[in-house]
C-alpha positions as CSV (number, residue, x, y, z in Angstrom):
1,X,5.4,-33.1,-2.4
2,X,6.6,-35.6,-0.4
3,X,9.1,-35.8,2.5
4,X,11.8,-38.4,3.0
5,X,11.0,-41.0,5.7
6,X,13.4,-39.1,8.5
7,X,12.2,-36.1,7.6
8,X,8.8,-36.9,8.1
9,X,9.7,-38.7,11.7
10,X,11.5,-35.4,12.6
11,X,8.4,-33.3,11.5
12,X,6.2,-36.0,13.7
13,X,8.4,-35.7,16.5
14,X,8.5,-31.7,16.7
15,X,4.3,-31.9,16.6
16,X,2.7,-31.1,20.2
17,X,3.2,-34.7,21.8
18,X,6.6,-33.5,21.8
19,X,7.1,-29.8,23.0
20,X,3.3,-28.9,23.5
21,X,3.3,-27.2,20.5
22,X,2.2,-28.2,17.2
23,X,4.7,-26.2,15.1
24,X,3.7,-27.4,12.0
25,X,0.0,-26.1,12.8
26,X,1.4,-22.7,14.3
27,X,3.2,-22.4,10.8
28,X,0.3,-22.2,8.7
29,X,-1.8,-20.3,10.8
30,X,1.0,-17.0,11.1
31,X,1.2,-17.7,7.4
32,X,-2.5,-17.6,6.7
33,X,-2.8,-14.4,9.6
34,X,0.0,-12.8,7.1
35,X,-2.0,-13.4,3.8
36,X,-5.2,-12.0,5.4
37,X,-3.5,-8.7,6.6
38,X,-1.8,-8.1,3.1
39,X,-5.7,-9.0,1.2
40,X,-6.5,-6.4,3.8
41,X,-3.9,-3.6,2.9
42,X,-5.6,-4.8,-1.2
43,X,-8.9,-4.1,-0.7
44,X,-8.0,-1.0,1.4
45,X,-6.2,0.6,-2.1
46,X,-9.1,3.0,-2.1
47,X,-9.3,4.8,1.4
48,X,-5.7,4.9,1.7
49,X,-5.1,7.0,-0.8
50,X,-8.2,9.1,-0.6
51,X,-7.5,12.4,0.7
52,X,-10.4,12.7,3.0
53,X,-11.8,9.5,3.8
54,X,-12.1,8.0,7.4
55,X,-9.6,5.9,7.4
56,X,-9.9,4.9,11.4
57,X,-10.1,1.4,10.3
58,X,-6.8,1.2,9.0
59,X,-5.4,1.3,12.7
60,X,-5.2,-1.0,16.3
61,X,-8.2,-3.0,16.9
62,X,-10.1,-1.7,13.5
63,X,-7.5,-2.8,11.2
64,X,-7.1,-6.4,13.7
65,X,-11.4,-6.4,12.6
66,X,-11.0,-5.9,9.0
67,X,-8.2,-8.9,8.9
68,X,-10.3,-11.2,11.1
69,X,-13.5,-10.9,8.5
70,X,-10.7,-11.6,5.4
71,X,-9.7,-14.3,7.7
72,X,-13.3,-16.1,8.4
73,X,-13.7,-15.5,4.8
74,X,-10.9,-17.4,3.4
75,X,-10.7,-19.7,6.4
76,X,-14.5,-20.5,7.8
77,X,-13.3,-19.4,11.2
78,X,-11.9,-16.4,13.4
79,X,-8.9,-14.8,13.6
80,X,-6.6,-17.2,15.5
81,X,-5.6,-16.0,19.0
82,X,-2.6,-14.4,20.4
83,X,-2.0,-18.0,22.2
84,X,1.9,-18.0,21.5
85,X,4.3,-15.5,21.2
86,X,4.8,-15.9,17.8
87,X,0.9,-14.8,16.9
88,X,1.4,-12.0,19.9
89,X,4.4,-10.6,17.8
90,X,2.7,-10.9,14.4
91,X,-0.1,-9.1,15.5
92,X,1.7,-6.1,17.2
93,X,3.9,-5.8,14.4
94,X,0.7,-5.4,11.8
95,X,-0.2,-2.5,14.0
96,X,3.3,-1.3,14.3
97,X,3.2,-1.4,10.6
98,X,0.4,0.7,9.8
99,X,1.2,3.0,12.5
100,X,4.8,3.5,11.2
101,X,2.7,4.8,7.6
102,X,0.3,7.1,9.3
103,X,1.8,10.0,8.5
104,X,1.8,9.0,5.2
105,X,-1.7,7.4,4.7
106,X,-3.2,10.9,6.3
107,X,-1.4,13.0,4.2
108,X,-3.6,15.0,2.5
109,X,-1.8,16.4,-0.7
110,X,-0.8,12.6,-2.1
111,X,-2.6,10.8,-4.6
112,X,-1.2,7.9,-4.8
113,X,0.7,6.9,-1.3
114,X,2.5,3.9,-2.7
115,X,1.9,1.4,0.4
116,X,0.6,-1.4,-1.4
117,X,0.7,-5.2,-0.7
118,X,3.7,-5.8,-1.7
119,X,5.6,-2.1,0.2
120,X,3.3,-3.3,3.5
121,X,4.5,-7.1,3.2
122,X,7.9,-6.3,3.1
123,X,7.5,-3.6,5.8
124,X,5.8,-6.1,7.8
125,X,8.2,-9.2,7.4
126,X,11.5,-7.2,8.2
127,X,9.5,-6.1,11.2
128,X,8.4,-9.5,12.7
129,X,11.8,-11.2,11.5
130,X,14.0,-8.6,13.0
131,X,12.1,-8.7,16.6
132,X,15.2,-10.9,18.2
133,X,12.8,-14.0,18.3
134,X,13.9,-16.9,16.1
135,X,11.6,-17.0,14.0
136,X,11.6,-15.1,10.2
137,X,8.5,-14.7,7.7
138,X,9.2,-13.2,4.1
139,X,7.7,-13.6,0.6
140,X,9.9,-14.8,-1.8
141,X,9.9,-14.5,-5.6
142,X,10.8,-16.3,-8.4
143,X,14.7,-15.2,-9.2
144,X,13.8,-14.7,-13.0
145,X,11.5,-11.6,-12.2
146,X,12.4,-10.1,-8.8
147,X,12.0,-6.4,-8.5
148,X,12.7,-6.4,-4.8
149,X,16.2,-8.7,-4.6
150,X,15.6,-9.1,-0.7
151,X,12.8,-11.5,-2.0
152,X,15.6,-13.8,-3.6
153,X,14.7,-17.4,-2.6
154,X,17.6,-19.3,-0.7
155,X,18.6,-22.8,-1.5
156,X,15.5,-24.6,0.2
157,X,13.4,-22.1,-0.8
158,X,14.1,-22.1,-4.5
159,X,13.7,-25.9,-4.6
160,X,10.2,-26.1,-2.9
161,X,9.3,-23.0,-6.0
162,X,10.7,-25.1,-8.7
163,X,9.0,-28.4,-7.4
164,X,5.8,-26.3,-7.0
165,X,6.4,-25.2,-10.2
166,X,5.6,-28.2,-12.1
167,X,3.0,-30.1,-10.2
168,X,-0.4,-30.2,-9.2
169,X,-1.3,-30.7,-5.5
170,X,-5.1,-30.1,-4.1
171,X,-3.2,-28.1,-1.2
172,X,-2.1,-25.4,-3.6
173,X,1.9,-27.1,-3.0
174,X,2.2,-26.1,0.5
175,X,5.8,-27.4,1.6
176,X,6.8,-28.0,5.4
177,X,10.0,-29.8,6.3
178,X,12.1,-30.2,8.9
179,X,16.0,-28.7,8.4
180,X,19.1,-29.3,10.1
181,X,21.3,-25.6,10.5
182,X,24.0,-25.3,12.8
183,X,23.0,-28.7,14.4
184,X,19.7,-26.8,15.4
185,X,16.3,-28.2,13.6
186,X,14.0,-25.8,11.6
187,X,10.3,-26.1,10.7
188,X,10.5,-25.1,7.5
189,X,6.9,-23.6,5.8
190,X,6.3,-22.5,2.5
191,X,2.9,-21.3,1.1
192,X,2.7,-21.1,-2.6
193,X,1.0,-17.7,-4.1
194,X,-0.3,-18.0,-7.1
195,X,-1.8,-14.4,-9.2
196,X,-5.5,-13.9,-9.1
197,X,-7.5,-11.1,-11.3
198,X,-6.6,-8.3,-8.5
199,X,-3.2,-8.9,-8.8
200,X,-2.5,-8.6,-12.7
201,X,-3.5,-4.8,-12.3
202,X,0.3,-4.8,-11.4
203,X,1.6,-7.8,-12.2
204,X,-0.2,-8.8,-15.6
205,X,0.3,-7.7,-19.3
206,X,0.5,-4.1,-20.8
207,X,-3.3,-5.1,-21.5
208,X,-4.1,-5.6,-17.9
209,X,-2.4,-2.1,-16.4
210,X,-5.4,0.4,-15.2
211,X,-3.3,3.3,-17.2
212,X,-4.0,1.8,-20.0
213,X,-7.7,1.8,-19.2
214,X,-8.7,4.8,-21.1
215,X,-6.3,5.2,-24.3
216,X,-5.7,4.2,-27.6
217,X,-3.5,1.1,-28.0
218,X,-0.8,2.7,-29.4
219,X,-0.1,4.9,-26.5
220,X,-0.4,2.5,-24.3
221,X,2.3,2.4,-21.3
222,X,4.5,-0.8,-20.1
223,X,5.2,1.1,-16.7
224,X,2.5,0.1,-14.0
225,X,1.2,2.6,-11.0
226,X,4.2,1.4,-8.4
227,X,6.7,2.8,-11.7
228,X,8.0,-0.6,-12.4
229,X,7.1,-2.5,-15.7
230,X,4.1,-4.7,-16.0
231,X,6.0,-8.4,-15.5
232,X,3.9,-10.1,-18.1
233,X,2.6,-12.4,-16.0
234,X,-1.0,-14.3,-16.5
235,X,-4.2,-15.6,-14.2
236,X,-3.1,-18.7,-11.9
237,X,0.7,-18.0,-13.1
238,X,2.9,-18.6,-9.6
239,X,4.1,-15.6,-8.2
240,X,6.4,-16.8,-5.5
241,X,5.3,-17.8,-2.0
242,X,5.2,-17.3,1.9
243,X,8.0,-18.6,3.8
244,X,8.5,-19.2,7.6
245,X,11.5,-20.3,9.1
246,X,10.9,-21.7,13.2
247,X,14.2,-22.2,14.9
248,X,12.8,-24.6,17.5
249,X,15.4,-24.7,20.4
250,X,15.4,-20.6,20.0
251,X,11.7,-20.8,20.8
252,X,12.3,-23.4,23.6
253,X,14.9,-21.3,25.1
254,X,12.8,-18.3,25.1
255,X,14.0,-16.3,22.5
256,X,14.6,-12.3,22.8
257,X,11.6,-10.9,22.0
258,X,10.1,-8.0,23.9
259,X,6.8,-7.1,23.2
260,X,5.4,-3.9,23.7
């Protein structure tokens, strides 16, 4: 990817020489903080849906643990700080998040409870976007395959997709520019996601769905454990991405956010 010669000024300009903030940085960390907690709610499949498990580390400071160890793990450091509002709200609304689902995540008498990556993502990204801060995070998909249509790409978005779509960059195609809305400038940020092994037990081939596990081919089901059908999709396939939008004269202003 590369950015036009202005662009690239404006995304210069906006780094911390500028404001005393490197928006560009602060970007990729809430992205990265937002991967780690939805790897989190992944690898937590089992005790959420256990009906007697302890499950005190899906809450508060437990669950903020279990996301700082994905973190170092993916990342080769800690869990970023709560240094600007932005990472403050983030944080509180992960906890909000899985606070909001306790009721459900304790109950007892249900299986499956259904608040998988993709449930807790969305929860989590209509949360922090909806906080009266100006600043939004959501995943977006590919339009040919969207089960959630509040994932639909907008303009910028499905252009940084398609260009992602048919290159090769050692970065994995992360995309950040700087756009003009309503005469105010936005830092622009999106994080390609691309499906691993886990994934495809959802969003693979009738061959890849768990139910499928233990019976004969010919009874085999299309329909995965959310209800929806297995999308066909294969290992290292691109599944959409992570996008953050900054609105950096909101930020400088202040904003509206209240955090509790």
């Amino acid at each position: 990817m590369k950015f036009s010669r202005l662009l690239l000024l404006a995304l210069l300009f906006l780094n911390n020489r500028a404001f005393g903030v490197d928006y560009p940085g602060l970007s990729i960390e809430v992205i990265n903080i937002f991967m780690a907690s939805k790897e989190v709610l992944f690898e937590k499949q089992a005790e959420i849906n256990s009906a007697n498990s302890d499950k005190s580390s899906l809450f508060g400071q437990l669950f903020l643990r279990e996301i700082d160890l994905v973190y170092k793990r993916n990342h080769g450091q800690p869990l970023p700080k709560a240094d600007h509002p932005i990472k403050a709200l983030l944080y509180q609304s992960i906890l909000s998040v899985m606070e909001d689902n306790r009721a459900l995540i304790m109950d007892p008498g249900l299986v499956y409870k259904g608040l998988i990556p993709a449930t807790f993502s969305f929860q989590l990204s209509q949360r922090f976007s909806n906080s009266g801060y100006p600043v939004k995070i959501k995943f977006v998909g590919l339009r040919n395959n969207l089960v959630n249509e509040a994932n639909n790409p907008d303009v910028w978005e499905y252009e940084v997709l398609s260009r992602v779509a048919v290159s090769v960059s050692e970065d994995g195609g992360l995309v950040q520019q700087v756009t003009e809305e309503n005469g105010r400038s936005m830092v622009r940020t999106l994080k390609p996601i691309y499906f691993s092994l886990d994934c495809l037990s959802c969003h693979g081939t009738v061959s890849d769905n768990p139910a499928n596990k233990f019976i004969s081919k010919e009874h085999w089901t299309l329909i995965n454990k959310a209800g929806f059908k297995m999308p066909n999709y294969h290992l290292g396939d691109l599944a959409g991405g992570v996008s953050l939008t900054l609105d950096v004269l909101g930020i400088q202003e202040g904003g509206n956010l209240e955090l509790q």
